[in-house]
C-alpha positions in Angstrom: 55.8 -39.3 42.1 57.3 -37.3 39.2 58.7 -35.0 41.4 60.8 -37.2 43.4 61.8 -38.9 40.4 63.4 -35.7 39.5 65.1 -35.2 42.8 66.9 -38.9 42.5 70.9 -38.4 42.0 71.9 -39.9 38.7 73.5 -43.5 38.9 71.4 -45.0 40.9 71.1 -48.7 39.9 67.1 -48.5 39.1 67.2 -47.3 35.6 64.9 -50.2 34.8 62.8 -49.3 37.4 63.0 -45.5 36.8 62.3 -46.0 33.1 58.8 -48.0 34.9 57.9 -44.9 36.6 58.7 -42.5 34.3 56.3 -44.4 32.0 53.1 -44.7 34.5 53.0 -41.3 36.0 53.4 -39.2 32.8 50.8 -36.7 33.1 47.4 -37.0 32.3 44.4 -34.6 32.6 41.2 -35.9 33.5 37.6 -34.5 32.3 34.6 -34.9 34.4 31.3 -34.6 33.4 27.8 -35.2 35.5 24.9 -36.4 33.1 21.3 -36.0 35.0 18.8 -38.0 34.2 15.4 -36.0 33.3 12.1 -37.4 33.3 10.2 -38.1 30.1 6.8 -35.8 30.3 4.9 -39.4 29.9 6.5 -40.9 33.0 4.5 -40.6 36.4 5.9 -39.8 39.7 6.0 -43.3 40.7 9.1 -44.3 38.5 11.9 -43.9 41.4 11.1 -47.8 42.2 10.5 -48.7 38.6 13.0 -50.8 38.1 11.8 -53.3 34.9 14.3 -54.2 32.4 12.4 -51.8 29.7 12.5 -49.0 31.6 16.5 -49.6 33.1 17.0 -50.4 29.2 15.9 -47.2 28.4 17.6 -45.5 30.9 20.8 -46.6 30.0 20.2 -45.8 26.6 19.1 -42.3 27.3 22.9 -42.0 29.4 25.0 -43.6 26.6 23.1 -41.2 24.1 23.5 -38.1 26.5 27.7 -39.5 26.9 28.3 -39.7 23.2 26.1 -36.3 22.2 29.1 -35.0 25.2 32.1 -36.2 23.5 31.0 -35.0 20.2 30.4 -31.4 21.2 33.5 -29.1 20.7 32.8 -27.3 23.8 33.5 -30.5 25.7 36.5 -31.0 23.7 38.1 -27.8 24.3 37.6 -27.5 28.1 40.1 -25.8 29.9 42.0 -27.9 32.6 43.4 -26.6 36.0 46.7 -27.0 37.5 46.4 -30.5 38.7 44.7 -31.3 35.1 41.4 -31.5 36.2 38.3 -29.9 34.3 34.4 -30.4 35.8 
């Protein structure tokens, strides 16, 4: 889309709608990251269908834990982006 915004002839009558454009598709770069989940030595092999609201609870607090260790480390920070913005 920003490319054929930049091949439009000036003076067309859609400089409000240009403006619009130029506005949602300024570039971004977007960061990926996959968080695995790992066992607890206590937990048995049974706990794929253990689905109580302690143990999802804890789950989810192990991933928001694991996200927020992620965003805090430079290394993460710092990640180097290809062409299209993209970094995995």
């Amino acid at each position: 889309m920003r490319r054929s915004i930049q091949t439009l002839p000036p003076g067309l009558d859609l400089e409000e709608d240009l403006t619009f454009l130029r506005q949602v598709t300024h570039e971004n770069v977007i960061t990926m990251k996959q968080l695995i989940y790992r066992q607890k030595s206590c937990e048995g092999n049974a706990t794929d269908d253990e689905f109580s609201r302690v143990t999802m609870q804890e789950h989810w607090q192990a991933g928001l834990d694991d996200a927020v260790r992620s965003l805090r480390h430079r290394r993460w920070r710092e990640r180097a982006h290809d062409a299209d913005g993209i970094a995995v």
